[in-house]
N, C-alpha and C positions, 0 to 999 in steps of 0.2 A: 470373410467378413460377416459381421450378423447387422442386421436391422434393428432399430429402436422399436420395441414391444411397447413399453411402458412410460409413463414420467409423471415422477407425483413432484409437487411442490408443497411447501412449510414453510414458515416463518417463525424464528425466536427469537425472542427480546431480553439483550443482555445485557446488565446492569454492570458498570465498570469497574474497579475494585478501589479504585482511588478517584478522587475529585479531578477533574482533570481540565483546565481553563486556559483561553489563547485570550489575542486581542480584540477576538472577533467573533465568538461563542465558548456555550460551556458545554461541556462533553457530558450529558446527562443517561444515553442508554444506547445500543447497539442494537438497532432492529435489523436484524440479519434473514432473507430470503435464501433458501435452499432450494437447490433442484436434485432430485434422484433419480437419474434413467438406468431403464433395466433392457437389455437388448435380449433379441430370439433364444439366445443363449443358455441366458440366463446371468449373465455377467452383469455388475452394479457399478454403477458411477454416482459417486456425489459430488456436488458443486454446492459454489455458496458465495454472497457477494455481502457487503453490508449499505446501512445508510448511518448515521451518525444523530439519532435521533427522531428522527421524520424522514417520512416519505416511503415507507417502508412498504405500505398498501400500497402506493402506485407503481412499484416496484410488481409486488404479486400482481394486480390488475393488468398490468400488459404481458406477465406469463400467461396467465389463463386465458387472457382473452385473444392474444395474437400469435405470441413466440410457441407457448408449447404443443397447440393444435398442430403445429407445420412440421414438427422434429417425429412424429409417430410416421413409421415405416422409412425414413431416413436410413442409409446407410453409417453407422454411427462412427467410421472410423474415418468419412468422408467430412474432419471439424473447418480445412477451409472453406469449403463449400456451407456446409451449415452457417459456420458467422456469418459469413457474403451475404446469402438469401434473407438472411434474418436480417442482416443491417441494413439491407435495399428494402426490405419489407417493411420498415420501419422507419423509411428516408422522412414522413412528414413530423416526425420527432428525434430525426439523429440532426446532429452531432448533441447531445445533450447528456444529464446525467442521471433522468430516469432507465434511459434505452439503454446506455452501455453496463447502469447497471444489473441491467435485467439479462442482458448478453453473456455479462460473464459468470452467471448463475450457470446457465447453460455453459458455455465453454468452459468450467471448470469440471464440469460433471464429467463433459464426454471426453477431457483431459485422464479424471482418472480413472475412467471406463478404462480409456487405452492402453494407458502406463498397465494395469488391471489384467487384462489381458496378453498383454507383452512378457507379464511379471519382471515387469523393471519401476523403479523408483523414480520419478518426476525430474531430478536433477538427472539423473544417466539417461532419460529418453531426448531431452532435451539437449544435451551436451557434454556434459561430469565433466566441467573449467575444474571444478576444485571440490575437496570434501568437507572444506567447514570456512566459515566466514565471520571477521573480527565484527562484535559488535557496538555500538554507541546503543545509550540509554537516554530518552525521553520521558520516561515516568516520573522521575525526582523535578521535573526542572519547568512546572504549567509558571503559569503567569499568576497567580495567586501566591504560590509560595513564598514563605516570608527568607530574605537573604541569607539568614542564617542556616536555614531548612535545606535550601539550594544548593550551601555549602559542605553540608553534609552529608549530603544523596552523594556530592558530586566525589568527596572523599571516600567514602563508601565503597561507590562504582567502580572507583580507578582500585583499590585494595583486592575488590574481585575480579582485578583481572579486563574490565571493560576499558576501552582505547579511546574511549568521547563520552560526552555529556552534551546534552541537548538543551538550551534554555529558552524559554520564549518571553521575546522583549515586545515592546510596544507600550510600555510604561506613559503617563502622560506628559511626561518630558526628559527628554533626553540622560537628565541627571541620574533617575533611577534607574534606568537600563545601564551607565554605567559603574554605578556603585556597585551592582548584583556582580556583574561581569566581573570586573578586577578585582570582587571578592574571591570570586569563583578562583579565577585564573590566579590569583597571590596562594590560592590552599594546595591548586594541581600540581603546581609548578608547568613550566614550559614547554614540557612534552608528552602534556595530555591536552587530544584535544577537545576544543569549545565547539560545538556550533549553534546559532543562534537561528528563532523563528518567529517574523512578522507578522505570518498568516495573512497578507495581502492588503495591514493596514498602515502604509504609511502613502505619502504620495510622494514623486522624485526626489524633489527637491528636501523635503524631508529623508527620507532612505540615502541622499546623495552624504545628507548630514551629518547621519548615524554613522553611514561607512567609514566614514574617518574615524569615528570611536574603536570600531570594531577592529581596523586597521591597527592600531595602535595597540588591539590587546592580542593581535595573531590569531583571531576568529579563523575557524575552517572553512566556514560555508557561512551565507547571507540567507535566508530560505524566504520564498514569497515574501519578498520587501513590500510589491505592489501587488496590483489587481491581476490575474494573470493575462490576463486576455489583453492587457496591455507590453505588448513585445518591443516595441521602440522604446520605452521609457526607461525596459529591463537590458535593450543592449545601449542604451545610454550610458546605464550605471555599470554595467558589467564592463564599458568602455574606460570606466575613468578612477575604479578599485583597483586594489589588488586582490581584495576578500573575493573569494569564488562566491557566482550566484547560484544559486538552487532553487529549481522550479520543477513542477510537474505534477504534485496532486490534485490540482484544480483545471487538470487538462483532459478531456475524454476523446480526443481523438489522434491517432497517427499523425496527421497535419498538420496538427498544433505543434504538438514537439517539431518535425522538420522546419516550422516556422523557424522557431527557437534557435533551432543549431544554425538554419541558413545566416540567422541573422549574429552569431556570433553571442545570442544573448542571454546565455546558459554554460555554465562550466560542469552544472553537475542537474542530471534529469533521478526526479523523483516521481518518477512513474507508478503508477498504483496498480496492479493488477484488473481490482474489482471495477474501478472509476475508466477506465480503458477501454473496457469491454470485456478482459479475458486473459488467457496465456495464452493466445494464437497472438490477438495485435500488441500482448507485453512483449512478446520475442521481438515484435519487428522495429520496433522503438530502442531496445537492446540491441540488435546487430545497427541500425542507422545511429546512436549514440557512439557506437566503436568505428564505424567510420569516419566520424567524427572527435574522434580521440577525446570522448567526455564522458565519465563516469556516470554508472545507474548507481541512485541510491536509496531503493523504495520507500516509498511510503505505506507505513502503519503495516496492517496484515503479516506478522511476524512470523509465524507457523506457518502460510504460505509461501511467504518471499523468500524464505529462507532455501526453498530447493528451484527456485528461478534464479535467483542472483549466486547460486551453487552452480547452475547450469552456465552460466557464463562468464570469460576472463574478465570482463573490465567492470565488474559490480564490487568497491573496495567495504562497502560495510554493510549490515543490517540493522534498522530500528528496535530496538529493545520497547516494544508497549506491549502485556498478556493481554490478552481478551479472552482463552478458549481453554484455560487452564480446567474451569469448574467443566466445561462440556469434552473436555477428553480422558482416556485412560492413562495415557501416559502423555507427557507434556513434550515437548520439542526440547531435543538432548543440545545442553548448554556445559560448557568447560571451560574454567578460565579465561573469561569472558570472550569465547570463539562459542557459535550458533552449526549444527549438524543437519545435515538432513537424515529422511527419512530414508532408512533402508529395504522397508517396506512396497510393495505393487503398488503404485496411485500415487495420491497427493501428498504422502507422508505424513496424515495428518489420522489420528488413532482415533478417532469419533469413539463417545460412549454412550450410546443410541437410549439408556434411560434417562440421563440426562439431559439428552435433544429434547427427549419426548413431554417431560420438566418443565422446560421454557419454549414450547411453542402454544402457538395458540390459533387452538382448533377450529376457527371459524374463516379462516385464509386458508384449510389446508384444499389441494385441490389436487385430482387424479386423470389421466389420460389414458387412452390404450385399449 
């Protein structure tokens, strides 16, 4: 084993390629933190989490100032022990979503430190379930888009081979979520499928409402009807659909999800890597979901999920959004709309380090060691 030498941290800010709008914000920039540990070796890990516009500094602030002071002379192949300490080191602001995502900066790093070292690729250190994974597209289908637009992402999508379309409703009445819908669904025909997303704004009784619409057009998933953190209301409705519920980008802790499952009130967890904390607490949410005979179906972060939900049997699809196209050499190999991981040592993810260097900004960048 070698000890952590080193660990610098950056931050870049990435501008999205398309407009992209829910019921509940609009997706203006990607401020993504980085972490680089370099161990006695000489061996390099990169990690990397994002924010969705803000908060991107308080993210760097509590690397510099807490988390990465602690990880120099660490044993770096020691990543449960690292999360733990770090997590407990930070109990007066866990369970939240600056901490976990400052956590899984670092747990992504010393992820592919290890892989790194091992010279095995993310999905074979973790598991190698499978070698490629079917994916559904969310970039054609934000809440802006006019019905017709919707309709022809979605034909598009399904021509290349993609096996879903993603739409996001919360229209300001009922009617217009489903005109989009059974446009959508009259162009696919009945065995492609839809899934739709609230982003957490409706309340029960309203979401109780919809479901029946969604029912009626063979929707896949329901995704964030309500607020998350509201778990009774979600195994209310998940009691009284057939539409499978879909929860989990708005959860950052292991707990939350076992809430979920105990309570019945989740058919499909969309786990986030980055919002989690990392790929140590994404695995444990991924084996406790299969216990639970419930599908992972991540959220966002496409180039990474794509060799976690590779690593595991019960992940059926991947989210189609780019983000890292401009900052990589080569992009994340796509066929007939099925998603590959990386073959590669590490995170599978082919960094083109002048173009990091491009969009960070030099006055967050910070060094240890």
């Amino acid at each position: 084993m070698a000890k952590i030498a080193t660990v610098d941290i950056f931050m870049a800010d990435l501008q999205p390629k398309v407009k992209r709008t829910d019921a509940i914000q609009s997706f203006d920039s990607q401020e993504t933190p980085f972490v680089k540990i370099t161990d006695t070796d000489g061996a390099v890990g990169l990690g990397y989490s994002y924010t969705i516009g803000q908060g991107g500094p308080a993210i760097m602030s509590l690397l510099r100032e807490t988390l990465v002071p602690q990880l120099i002379g660490c044993e770096a192949e020691e990543i449960e022990r690292i999360w733990r300490t770090l997590l407990f080191s930070t109990h007066a602001t866990s369970v939240g979503a600056i901490t976990s995502l400052a956590l899984a900066a670092i747990d992504t790093a010393l992820w592919d430190l290890r892989c790194k070292r091992a010279g095995l690729p993310l999905w074979r250190m973790l598991g190698g379930a499978k070698a490629s994974v079917p994916m559904y597209t969310t970039e054609g289908g934000w809440l802006h888009i006019s019905t017709e637009d919707l309709v022809a992402d979605a034909i598009d999508a399904k021509a290349k081979g993609f096996s879903g379309s993603k739409v996001k409703i919360g229209r300001p009445h009922l009617s217009e979520d489903r005109e989009r819908l059974q446009a959508v669904r009259e162009a696919v025909g009945p065995a492609y499928e839809i899934m739709v997303d609230a982003n957490q704004s409706f309340t029960l009784s309203e979401a109780i409402r919809r479901a029946t619409v969604l029912e009626a057009l063979d929707i896949a998933w329901f995704e964030e009807p309500m607020p998350a953190d509201d778990v009774a209301s979600h195994a209310t409705l998940a009691a009284g659909t057939s539409v499978p519920v879909a929860v989990g980008e708005s959860m950052y802790s292991i707990s939350q999800f076992k809430d979920y499952l105990v309570a019945g009130a989740a058919s499909i967890v969309q786990v986030d890597v980055a919002r989690i904390g990392g790929i140590t607490p994404w695995m444990k949410v991924a084996h406790m979901a299969e216990a639970h005979n419930v599908s992972v179906c991540p959220h966002f972060l496409m180039e990474l999920h794509v060799s976690l939900v590779c690593a595991i049997p019960n992940a059926p699809w991947l989210e189609y959004i780019p983000q890292l196209d401009n900052l990589t050499a080569t992009p994340m190999r796509m066929e007939n709309g099925r998603a590959f991981p990386g073959e590669n040592p590490g995170l599978g993810i082919d960094w083109d380090t002048d173009q990091l260097a491009a969009v960070r900004i030099p006055h967050l960048d910070f060094s240890a060691g």
